[in-house]
N, C-alpha and C positions, 0 to 999 in steps of 0.2 A: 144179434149182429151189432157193431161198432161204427156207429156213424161214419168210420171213416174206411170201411170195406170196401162199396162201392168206387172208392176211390184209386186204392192198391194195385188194380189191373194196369195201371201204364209203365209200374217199373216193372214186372215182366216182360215188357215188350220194351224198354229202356236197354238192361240186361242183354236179350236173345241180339236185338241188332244192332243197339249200341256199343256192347262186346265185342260187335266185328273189328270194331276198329279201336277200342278200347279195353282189350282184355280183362283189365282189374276191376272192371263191372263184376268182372264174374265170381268175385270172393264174396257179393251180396248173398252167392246160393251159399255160403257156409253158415253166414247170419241167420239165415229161414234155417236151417237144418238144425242150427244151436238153440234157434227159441223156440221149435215145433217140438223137438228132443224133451225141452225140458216142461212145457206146458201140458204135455202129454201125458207127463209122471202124474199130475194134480184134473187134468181134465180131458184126456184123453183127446179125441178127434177134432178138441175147439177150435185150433188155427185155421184147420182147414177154413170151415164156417165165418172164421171171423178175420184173421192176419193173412191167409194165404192170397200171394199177388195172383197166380196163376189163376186162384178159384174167383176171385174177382173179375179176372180179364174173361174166364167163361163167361161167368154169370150175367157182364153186364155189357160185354165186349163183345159176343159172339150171339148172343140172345136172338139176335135178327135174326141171323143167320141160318140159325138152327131147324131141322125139320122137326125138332120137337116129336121124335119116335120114343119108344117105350127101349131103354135101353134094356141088352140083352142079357138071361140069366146068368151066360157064362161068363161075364166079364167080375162076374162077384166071388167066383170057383177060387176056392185056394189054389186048386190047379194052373190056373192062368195065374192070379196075384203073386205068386211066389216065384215062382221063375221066371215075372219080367220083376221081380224084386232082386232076386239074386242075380239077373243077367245086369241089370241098368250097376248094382254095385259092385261087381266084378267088373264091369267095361269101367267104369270110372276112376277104380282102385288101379287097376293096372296101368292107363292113360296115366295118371297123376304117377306112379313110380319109376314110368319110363323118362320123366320129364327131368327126375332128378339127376341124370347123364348129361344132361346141356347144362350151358353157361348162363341161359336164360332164363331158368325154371320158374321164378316168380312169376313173368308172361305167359308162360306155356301150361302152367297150372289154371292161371285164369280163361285160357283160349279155351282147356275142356271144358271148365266149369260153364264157360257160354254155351261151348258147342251142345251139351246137355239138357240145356237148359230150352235152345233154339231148338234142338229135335224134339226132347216131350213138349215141349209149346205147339210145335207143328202136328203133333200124333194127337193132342188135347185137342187144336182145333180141326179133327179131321172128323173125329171121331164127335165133337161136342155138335160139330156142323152136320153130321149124317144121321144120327143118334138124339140124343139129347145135349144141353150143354154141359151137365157134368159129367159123361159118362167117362172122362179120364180118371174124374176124383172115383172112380170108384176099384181101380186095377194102379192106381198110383203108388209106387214104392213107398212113399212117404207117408199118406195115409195107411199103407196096410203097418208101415212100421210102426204109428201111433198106434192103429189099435191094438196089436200087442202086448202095448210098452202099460197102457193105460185105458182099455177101453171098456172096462167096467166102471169107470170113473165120470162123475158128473152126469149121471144118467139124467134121462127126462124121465117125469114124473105125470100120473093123469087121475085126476077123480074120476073115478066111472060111473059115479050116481050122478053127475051131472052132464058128464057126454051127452048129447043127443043125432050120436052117429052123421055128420051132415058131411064129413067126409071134406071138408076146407083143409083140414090141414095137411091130409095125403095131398091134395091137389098142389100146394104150395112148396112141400119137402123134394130139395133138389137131388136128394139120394134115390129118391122113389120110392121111402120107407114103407111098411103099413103102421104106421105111426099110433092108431088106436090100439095097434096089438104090440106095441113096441119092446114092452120089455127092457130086457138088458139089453141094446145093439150097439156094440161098439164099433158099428159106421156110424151112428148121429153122428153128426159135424156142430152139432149144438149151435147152428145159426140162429136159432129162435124164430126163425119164420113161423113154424105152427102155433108156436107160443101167441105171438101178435096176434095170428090170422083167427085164432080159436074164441068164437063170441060168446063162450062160456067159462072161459076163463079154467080150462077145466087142465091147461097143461102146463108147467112150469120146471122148470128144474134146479 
């Protein structure tokens, strides 16, 4: 993680309701889409873990909050991930080409890109607050788009002749991973939380 992660969660919440009244906040979600697009090619799910505002404002925004439940198997199902992946890109595509019939459309592009932005924030913190706090990052359009695009990429790595099973780094992995048996998962968000937490030094990527 990037020292300045932690940080990131307030323009999300900048964005969702400063948008209300300032639409052109809302062309920041092009910028996340441009630099998650393209870091994804080289390392797969790292924004998330490290640039994503959203995943900051769970992580560190909502953390109280949360009942910290074991989030549910189905939300990891391609069956759910794809079709609120296709439904959130078809509502957006079609909002944004209706817009270009107005005289306004520079605002009215921005107003979706808020409105979007406020509803999965609001679904992120419903679900991070009932759930766990990541459990959006885990059915999020954006993330299921990385791992596609790149998610065999920048894997984590582990000596197993030095593990000695203590099970820190599951406890710390905000996906839920089983991180000792990880493998190839192109959900790591490559935060490096295990990395740190691990007193043997045994996981790296």
């Amino acid at each position: 993680m990037l020292k300045i992660t932690p940080y990131l969660g307030f323009l999300v919440v900048i964005v969702s309701i400063g948008g209300l009244w300032y639409p052109i906040l809302g062309y920041f979600m092009f910028l996340t889409i441009g630099t998650l697009f393209i870091t994804s090619i080289f390392r797969g799910r790292w924004f998330c873990g490290n640039l994503c505002a959203r995943g900051s404002y769970l992580d560190y925004g909502i953390i109280n909050i949360s009942k910290k439940r074991k989030n549910p198997m189905i939300l990891s199902s391609m069956w759910v991930r794809l079709p609120v992946f296709t439904l959130l890109m078809v509502l957006m595509t079609y909002r944004i080409s209706v817009t270009f019939a107005a005289h306004n459309t520079f605002e009215l592009i921005g107003t979706v890109l808020v409105s979007m932005c406020l509803v999965t924030t609001i679904i992120g913190t419903m679900l991070g607050g009932y759930f766990n706090t990541r459990s959006w990052c885990i059915v999020c359009p954006m993330g299921t788009m990385q791992r596609f695009i790149g998610g065999n990429r920048y894997q984590l790595q582990m000596v197993h002749e030095s593990c000695t099973d203590c099970k820190l780094c599951e406890k710390v992995c905000p996906m839920e991973l089983e991180v000792r048996d990880i493998g190839n998962n192109p959900d790591c968000i490559k935060c490096g939380r295990c990395v740190e937490k691990c007193p043997n030094d045994s996981l790296s990527f």
